[in-house]
N, C-alpha and C positions, 0 to 999 in steps of 0.2 A: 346569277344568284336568283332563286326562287324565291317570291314572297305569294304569301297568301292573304287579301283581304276578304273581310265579312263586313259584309254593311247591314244594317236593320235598318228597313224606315220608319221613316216619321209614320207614327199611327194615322191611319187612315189612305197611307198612299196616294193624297192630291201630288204633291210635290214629283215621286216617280212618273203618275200618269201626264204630267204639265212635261215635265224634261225628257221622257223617254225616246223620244226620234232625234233629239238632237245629242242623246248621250250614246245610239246608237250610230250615228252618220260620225260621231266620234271616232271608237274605235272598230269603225269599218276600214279606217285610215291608218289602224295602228294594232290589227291582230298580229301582227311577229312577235309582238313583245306578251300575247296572252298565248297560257298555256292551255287555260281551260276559263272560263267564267260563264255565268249562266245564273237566273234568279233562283230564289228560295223561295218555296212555295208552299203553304198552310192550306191543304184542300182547297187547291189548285188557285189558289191566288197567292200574287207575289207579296212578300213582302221585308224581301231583304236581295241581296247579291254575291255572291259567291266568285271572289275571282282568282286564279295562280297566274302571276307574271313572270318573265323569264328579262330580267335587267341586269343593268351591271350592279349598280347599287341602291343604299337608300334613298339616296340624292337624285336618282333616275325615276325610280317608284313614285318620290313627291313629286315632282315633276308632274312627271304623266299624272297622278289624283289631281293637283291645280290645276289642268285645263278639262279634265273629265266632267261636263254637266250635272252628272248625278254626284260628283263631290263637291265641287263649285258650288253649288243650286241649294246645298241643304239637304239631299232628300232623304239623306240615311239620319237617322236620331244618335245610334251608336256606330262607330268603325271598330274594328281590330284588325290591326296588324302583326303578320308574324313571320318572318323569317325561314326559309324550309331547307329540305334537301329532296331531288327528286332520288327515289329508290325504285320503284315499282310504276311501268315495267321496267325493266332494266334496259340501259342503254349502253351496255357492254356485257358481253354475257359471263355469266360467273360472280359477276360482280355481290350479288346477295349471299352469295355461298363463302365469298371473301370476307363479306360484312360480319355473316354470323362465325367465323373463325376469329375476328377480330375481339368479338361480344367475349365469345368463350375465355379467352385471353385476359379479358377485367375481370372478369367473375372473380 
C-alpha cells in the first residue's frame, strides 16, 4: 500500500537542521519501504518533506513515523497523510489503458 506524506516545518527550520543526520542514518536503514522522498524546497531552502512509502499498512506507516527523528523531534509544524495508488509508470504494461476503459465504463 502506498502512502504519501507531506511534512511542513516548524518556521524557521532550527529543529530540521538540529535532527537531520540522525533522521537521515535513519532511513539509510530503512529505504525498501520508501518509494520516493526528498525535501521541499522554497528558493532552494528546505522547508518541508516529501515522502511515498510502500507498506503494508497504516499500522506499518505509524510505525516507521514513531521512530523517524524528524517525526519524533517535532520538526514538521503540519503532517498530512494520504493514502495512494501507484499508476504511473506502469508496472504492468497496459495497465493505464485498462484503467481508462474502466473510467469510460462509470461515465
Amino acid at each position: 500500500m502506498n502512502f504519501v506524506v507531506l511534512g511542513r516545518d516548524v518556521a524557521g527550520g532550527a529543529p530540521r537542521r538540529r535532527h537531520r543526520a540522525a533522521h537521515l542514518d535513519y532511513i539509510a536503514d530503512r529505504q525498501q519501504s520508501i518509494v520516493y522522498a526528498g525535501p521541499l524546497l522554497e528558493d532552494g531552502i528546505m522547508v518541508g518533506s516529501l515522502f511515498v512509502f510502500d507498506l503494508a499498512d497504516r499500522a506499518a506507516l505509524d510505525a516507521h513515523l514513531a521512530d523517524d527523528p524528524y517525526f519524533r523531534e517535532g520538526v514538521f509544524e503540519k503532517v498530512e497523510i494520504w493514502e495512494s495508488r501507484w499508476m504511473v509508470p506502469e508496472r504492468e504494461e497496459g495497465f493505464l489503458r485498462a484503467e481508462a476503459g474502466r473510467a469510460r465504463l462509470s461515465e
